[in-house]
N, C-alpha and C positions, 0 to 999 in steps of 0.2 A: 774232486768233489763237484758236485752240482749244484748251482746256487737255486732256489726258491725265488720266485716269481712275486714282487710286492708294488702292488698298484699305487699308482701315484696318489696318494691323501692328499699333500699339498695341492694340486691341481684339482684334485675333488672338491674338495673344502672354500678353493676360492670362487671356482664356477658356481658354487651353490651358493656363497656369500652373493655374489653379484646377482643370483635371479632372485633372491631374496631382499636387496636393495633393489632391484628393477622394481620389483613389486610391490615395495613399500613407497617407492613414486609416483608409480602409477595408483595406487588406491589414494594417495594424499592428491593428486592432482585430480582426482575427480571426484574424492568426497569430503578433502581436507579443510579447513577453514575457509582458503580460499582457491577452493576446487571449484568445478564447473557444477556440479547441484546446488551449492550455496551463490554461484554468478545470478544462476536461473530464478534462484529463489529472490535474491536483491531485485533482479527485474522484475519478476510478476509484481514485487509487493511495493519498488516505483509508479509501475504502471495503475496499480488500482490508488495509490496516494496521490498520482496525478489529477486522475477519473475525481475523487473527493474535491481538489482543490479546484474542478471546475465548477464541480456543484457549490462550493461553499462562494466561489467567486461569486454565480449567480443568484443566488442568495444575497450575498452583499449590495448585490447589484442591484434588484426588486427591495429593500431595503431603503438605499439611499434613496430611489426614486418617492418610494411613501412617507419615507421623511421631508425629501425636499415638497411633496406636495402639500405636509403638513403645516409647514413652515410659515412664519409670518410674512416673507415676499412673496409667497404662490400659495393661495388658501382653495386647495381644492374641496370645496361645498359638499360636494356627491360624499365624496371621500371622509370627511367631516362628517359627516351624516351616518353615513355607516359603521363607522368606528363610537358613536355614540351611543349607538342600538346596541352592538356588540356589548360594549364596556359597560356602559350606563344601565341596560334594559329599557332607553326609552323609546317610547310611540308613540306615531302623530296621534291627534284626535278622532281623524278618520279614518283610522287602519282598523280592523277587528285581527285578534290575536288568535291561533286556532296552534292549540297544542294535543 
């Protein structure tokens, strides 16, 4: 009798398990929690919280300085002055107002 020709399944089956695990590595390595679009993403959003934290320093920074001018060891007059107009509404007697 002649036997019948039967393709290896087991070998099919595991070749195709394994490019099926390749694949699921490589999509997890590059879009997985901690894949390289979410690396990128952490950076960009670093780098503009950096960018923030320089502005808010300099802020802090103009800040201290108008307080320490305000202060009672360093009475800056000018500074005084303008912050009174501001706050208050007040003017000297020789100014004219033009709104």
């Amino acid at each position: 009798m002649f036997q019948r020709y039967r393709p290896p399944l087991g070998a099919l089956f595991y070749f195709l398990g394994m490019i099926m695990l390749g694949l699921y590595f490589t999509f997890a390595a590059v879009q997985g929690d901690y894949g390289l679009f979410k690396r990128i993403e952490i950076n960009a959003e670093a780098r503009a919280l950096e960018d923030e934290r320089t502005l808010l320093l300099a802020e802090v920074a103009r800040m201290e300085n108008l307080t320490r001018r305000l202060s009672d060891k360093f009475l800056d007059l000018d500074l005084l002055d303008e912050q009174a107009r501001d706050v208050l509404g007040l003017i000297r007697a020789d100014e004219i107002v033009i709104r």
